[in-house]
C-alpha positions, -999 to +999 in steps of 0.1 A: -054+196+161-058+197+122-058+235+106-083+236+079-064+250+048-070+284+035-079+288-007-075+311-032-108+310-036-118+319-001-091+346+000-097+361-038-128+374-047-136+342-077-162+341-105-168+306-113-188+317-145-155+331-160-129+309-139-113+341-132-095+359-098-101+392-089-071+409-075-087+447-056-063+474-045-077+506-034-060+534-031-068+576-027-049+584-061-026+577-086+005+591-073+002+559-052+006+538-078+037+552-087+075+552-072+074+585-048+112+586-053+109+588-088+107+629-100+104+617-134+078+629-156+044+604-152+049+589-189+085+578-173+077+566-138+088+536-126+061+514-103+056+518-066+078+487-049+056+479-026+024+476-050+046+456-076+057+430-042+019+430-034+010+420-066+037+393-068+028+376-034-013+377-047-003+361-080+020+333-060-010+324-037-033+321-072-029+286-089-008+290-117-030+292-152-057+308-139-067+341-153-070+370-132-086+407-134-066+435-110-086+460-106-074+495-087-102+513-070-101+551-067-124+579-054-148+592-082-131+629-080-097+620-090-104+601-120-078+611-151-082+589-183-048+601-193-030+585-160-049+559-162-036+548-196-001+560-185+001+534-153-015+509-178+017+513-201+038+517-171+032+484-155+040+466-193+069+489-192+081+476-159+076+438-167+092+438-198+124+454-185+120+429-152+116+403-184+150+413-205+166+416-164+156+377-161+168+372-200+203+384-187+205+364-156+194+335-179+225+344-200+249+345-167+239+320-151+246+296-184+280+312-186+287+305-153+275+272-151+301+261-183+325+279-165+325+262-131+318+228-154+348+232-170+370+245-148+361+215-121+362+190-151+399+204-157+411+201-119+397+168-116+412+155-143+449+173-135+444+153-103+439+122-111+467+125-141+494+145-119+500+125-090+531+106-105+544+140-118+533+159-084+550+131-059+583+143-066+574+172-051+578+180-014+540+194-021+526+176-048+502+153-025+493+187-012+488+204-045+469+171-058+441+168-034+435+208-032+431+205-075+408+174-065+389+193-037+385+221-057+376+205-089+345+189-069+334+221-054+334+236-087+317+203-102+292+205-075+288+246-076+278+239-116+252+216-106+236+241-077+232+267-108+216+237-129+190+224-107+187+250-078+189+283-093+178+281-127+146+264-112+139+297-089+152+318-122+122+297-138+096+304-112+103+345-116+096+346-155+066+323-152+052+345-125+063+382-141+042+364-177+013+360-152+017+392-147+018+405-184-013+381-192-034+399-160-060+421-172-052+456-154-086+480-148-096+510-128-129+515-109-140+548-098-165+556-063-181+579-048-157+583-023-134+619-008-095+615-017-074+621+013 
């Protein structure tokens, strides 16, 4: 039996006139917006985990360039211009430290991609030139094919950073730059808070 497949555009609210997503969250007030675990002052607050995750997954299921408008729906009475602009600067805040975070992976995993390059490029190369030296030895076989063995894993752990993990590292900046290009906006209702 064939499954008919689900699209954005069935799941996301889309205007066609625009070309943009519409990405609602309701919620009862703004302290759900923000990490409960953090006592921090508001102007400080770091972003609830859950409602930074549920962004992400929307964003991944969106096709990638379109523009999209996330728009946080709260009851009439507990509107506060003041926390609104402060989760507004908070969520900026929180993607450009995720962005300097992926910056410094970028930077590691670089490092550590020369370093298992080289290393494996050195132990390959000491095993192909020391088996005259090494046969002497009651080990040197031994001690030949374990710097050959381990010059290829290293060799081959170099390649799993270049193809395999930069490529995810990739996917995680494009999608936190969606993220700073969304537009972020808050609609009130006439609704009771909790």
């Amino acid at each position: 039996m064939r499954t008919k497949r689900v699209t954005a555009k069935a799941m996301y609210d889309y205007n066609s006139e625009t070309d943009t997503y519409h990405v609602d969250i309701r919620v009862d007030n703004y302290t759900e917006l923000f990490n409960k675990w953090d006592f921090s002052p508001y102007h400080e607050k770091d972003l609830e985990p859950e409602l930074v995750e549920y962004l992400e997954s929307c964003f991944q299921e969106l096709p990638t360039g379109s523009k999209v408008v996330v728009t946080f729906h709260l009851p009439q009475a507990v509107s506060n211009p003041d926390l609104e602009k402060q989760f507004t600067r908070s969520i900026f805040y929180h993607l450009s430290y995720r962005k300097s975070r992926l910056d410094l992976k970028k930077r590691a995993l670089l490092r550590d991609t020369m370093r298992y390059a080289g290393f494996g490029i050195i132990f390959v190369v000491l095993a192909q030139g020391l088996p005259s030296l090494l046969d002497a030895l009651i080990l040197g076989s031994i001690l030949s094919e374990g710097l050959f063995i381990g010059g290829w894993v290293l060799l081959w752990e170099a390649f799993s950073q270049v193809f395999f993990r930069r490529r995810k590292l990739k996917r995680e900046r494009e999608l936190n730059q969606r993220l700073e290009n969304a537009t972020y906006r808050f609609m009130y209702e006439s609704r009771d808070p909790r």
